[in-house]
N, C-alpha and C positions, 0 to 999 in steps of 0.2 A: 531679831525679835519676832515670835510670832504671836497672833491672833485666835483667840477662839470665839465660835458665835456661835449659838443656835437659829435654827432656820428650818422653814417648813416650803419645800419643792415644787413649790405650785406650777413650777414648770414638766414635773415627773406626776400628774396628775392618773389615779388608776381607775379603772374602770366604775367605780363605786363611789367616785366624786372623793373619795381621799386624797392626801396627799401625804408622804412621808416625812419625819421629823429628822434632823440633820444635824451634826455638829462642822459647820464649814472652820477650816485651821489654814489661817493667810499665812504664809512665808515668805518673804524675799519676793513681794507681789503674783505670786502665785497661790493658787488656793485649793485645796482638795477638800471634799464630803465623805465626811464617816456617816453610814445612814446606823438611827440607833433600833430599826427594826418596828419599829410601832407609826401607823398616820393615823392624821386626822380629818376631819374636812375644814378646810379654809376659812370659813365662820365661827371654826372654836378658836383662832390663832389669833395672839395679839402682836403685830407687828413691832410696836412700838417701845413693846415690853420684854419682845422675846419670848416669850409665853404663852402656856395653854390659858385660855378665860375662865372663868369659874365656872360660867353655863357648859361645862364638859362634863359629861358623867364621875371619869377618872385624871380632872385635872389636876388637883393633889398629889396622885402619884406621877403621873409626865412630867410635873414641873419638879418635884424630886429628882427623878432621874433626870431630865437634863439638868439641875444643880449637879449631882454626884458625877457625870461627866463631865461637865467643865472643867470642878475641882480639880478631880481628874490630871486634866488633861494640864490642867495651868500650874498642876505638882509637876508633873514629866516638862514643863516650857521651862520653871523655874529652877528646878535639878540640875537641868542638862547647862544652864547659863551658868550654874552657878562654878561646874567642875568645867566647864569651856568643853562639851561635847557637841557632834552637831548632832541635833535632833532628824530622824529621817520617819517616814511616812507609817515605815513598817512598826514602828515603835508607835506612834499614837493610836495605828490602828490594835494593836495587843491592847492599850488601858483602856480607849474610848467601847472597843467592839467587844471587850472583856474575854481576849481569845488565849489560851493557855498552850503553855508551851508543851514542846513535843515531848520532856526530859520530866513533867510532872503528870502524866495521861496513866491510868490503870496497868497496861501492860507493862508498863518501864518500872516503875512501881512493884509490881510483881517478881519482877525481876534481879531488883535488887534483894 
């Protein structure tokens, strides 16, 4: 069974007092970070709740998107339970990082 969280990396702090926003995925007590690309600084985050605060410009849409990854992510946990596949890293990181495959890109496309 595994785990999805959102999480803000207060330990990968950037130069501009940000910090980047994170979907950590527990497995079999081990745990990797998809980063979803967008920080914040540490005073918009609420720890408690997993979430951006409402004093954030665009916390409405952050807390969107990390809803629509978790979803996500907790479709591909529940999928893979369900046909007994085992779920591997490269697979969450395709729906969490939204990266497409090499067989749907323009040129292959063209091609056919």
């Amino acid at each position: 069974m595994a785990s999805i969280t959102p999480i803000l990396r207060e330990n990968k702090q950037k130069k501009d007092g940000k910090c980047p926003l994170a979907i950590r995925i527990t497995k079999n007590r081990k745990s990797t970070f998809l980063f979803l690309g967008h920080s914040i600084e540490p005073q918009y985050w609420d720890n408690t709740r997993k979430r951006v605060k409402k004093s954030h410009p665009n916390s409405m849409r952050l807390n969107n998107l990390i809803n629509k990854k978790l979803a996500e992510g907790e479709d591909l946990i529940i999928e893979s339970e369900v046909k007994g596949k085992k779920l591997e890293k490269k697979q969450f990181q395709k729906v969490i990082q939204g990266k497409q495959d090499k067989s749907s890109t323009f040129s292959s496309l063209a091609e056919e």
